[in-house]
VODREN-162138 format. One line per 4 residues: number of its first residue (from 1); their letters; for each residue x, y, z of C-alpha. Coordinates in pm, 1 decimal, always signed. Layout:
% residues N
NUM) A) X,Y,Z  ...
% end
This chain:
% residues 74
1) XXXX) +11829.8,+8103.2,+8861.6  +12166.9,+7927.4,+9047.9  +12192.8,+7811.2,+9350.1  +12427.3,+7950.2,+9591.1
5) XXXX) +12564.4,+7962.4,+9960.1  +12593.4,+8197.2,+10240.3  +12723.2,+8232.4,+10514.8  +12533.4,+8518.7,+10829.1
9) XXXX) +12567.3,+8567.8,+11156.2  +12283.4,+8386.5,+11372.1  +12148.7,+8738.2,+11435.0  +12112.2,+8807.8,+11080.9
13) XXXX) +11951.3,+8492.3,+10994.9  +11688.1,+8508.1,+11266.9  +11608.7,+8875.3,+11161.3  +11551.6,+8742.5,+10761.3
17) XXXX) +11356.7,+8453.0,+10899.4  +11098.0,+8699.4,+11119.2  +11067.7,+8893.0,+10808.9  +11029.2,+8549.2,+10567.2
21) XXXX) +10750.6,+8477.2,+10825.8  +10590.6,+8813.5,+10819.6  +10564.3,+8835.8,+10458.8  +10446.9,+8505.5,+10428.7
25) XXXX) +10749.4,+8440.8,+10226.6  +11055.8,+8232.4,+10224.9  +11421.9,+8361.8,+10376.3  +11486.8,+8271.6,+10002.8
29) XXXX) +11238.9,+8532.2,+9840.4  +11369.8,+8776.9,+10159.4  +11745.7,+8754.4,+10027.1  +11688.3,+8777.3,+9679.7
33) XXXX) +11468.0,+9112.7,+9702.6  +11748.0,+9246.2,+9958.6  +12067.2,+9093.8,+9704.1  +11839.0,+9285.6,+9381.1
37) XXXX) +11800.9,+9623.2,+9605.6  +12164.9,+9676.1,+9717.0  +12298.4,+9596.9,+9396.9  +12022.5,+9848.6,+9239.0
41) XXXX) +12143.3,+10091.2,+9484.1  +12491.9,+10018.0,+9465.7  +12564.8,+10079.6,+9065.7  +12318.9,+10369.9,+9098.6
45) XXXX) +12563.3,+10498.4,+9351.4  +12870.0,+10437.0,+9175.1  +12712.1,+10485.2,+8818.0  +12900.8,+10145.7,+8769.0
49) XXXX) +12762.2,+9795.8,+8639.8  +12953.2,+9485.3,+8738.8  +13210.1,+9486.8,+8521.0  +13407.8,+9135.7,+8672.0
53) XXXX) +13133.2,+8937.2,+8543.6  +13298.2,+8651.1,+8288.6  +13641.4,+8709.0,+8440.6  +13823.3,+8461.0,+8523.5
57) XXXX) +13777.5,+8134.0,+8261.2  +13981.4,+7891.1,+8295.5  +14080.2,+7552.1,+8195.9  +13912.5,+7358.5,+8475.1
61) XXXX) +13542.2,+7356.9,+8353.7  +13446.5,+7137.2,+8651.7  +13451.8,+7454.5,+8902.7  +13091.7,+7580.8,+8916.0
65) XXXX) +12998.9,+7200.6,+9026.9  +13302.8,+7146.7,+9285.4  +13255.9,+7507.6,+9450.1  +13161.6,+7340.3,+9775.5
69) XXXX) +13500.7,+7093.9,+9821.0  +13744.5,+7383.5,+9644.1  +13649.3,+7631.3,+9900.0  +13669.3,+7413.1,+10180.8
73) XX) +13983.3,+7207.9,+10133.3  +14285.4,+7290.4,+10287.4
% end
């Protein structure tokens, strides 16, 4: 499993934390069933699987571990 970041609207996040809560779960737990159903539902919409996966290599190998200051910097 990899960690990752998201960005939601306060909203949002309040509305996956009631449900974390509900569940007795963590907003964690909440976003990975809801990430696992709309993909489910999404290829068996489209009949498609996710075909950019592995696109993209490059020479910097030091990506996946800077993600946070790449995105950010100006």
């Amino acid at each position: 499993m990899k960690r990752t970041t998201i960005f939601a609207d306060e909203y949002l996040l309040g509305e996956v934390k009631n449900l974390a809560r509900q569940k007795n779960s963590s907003v964690a737990e909440v976003v990975r069933e809801a990430l696992e159903r709309y993909v489910a539902d999404n290829r068996l919409a489209t009949g498609a699987s996710l075909s950019f996966v592995g696109i993209g290599e490059g020479a910097d190998s030091t990506v996946a571990e800077r993600h946070e200051e790449l995105l950010w910097q100006k």
